[in-house]
C-alpha positions as CSV (number, residue, x, y, z in Angstrom):
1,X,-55.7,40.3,17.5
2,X,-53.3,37.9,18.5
3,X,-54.7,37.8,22.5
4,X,-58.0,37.1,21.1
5,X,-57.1,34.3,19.5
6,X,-55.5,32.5,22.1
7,X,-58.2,33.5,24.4
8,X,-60.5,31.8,21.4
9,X,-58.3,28.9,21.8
10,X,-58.3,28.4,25.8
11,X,-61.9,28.8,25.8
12,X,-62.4,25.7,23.0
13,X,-59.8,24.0,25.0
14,X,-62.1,24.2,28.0
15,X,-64.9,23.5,26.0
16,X,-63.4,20.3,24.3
17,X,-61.9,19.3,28.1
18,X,-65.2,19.6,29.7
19,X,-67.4,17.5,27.2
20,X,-64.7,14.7,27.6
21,X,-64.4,14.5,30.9
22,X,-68.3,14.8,31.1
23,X,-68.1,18.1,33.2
24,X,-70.4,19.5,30.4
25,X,-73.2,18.5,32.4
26,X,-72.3,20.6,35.4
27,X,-72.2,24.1,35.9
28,X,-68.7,25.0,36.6
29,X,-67.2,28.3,36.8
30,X,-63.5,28.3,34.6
31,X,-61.9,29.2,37.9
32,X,-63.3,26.2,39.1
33,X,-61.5,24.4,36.2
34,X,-58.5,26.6,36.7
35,X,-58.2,25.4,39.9
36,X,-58.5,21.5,39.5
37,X,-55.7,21.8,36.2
38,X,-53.6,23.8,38.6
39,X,-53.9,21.1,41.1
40,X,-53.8,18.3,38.9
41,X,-50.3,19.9,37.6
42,X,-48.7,20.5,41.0
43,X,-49.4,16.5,41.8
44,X,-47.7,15.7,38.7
45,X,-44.8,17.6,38.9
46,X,-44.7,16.4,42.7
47,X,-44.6,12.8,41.6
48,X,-41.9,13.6,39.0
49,X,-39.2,15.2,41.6
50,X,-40.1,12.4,43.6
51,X,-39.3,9.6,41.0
52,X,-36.3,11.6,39.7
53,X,-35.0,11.6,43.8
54,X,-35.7,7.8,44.0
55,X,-34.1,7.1,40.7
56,X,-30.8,8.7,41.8
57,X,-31.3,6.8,45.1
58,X,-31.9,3.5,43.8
59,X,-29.8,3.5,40.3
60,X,-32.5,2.4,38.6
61,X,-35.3,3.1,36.3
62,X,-38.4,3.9,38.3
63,X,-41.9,5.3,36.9
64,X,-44.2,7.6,38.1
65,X,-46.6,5.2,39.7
66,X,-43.8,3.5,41.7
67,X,-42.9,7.3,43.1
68,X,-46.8,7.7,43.7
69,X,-46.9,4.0,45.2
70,X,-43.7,5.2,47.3
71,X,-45.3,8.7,48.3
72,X,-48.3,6.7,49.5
73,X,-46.6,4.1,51.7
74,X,-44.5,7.1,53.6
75,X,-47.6,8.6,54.2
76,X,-49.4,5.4,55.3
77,X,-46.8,4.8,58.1
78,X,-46.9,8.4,59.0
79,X,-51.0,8.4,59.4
80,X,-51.1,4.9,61.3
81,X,-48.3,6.0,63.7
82,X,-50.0,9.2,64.5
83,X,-53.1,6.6,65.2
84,X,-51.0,4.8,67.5
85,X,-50.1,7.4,70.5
């Protein structure tokens, strides 16, 4: 009783997430949805290691867009100097 419950509950999460975001209107498999939260939540907890390494480094509050701002510059240079040989 208890499994269908939650499995009641995942499904009207899914439902609820998917008219919010609009992703109603397509057809999408829950894998597919699976898959993009999954994604979503390894970015996320990417970004929070890397803020919690810069705030050691720094000493000082940082937030998660100045880790993602961070993130995005390293990998900037690293791009452009692969462009340059």
């Amino acid at each position: 009783m208890a499994s269908t419950i939650t499995n009641m509950t995942i499904e009207v999460l899914f439902a609820d997430t998917r008219a919010l975001l609009g992703l109603d209107q397509y057809q999408m498999a829950t894998t597919a949805i699976v898959c993009c939260w999954t994604l979503v939540l390894a970015a996320y907890v990417y970004l929070e290691e890397e803020r919690a390494r810069l705030r050691e480094a720094l000493g000082q509050h940082v937030t998660i867009g100045d880790a993602q701002r961070k993130v995005q510059r390293v990998h900037s240079a690293h791009l452009y100097s692969i462009d340059d040989k």
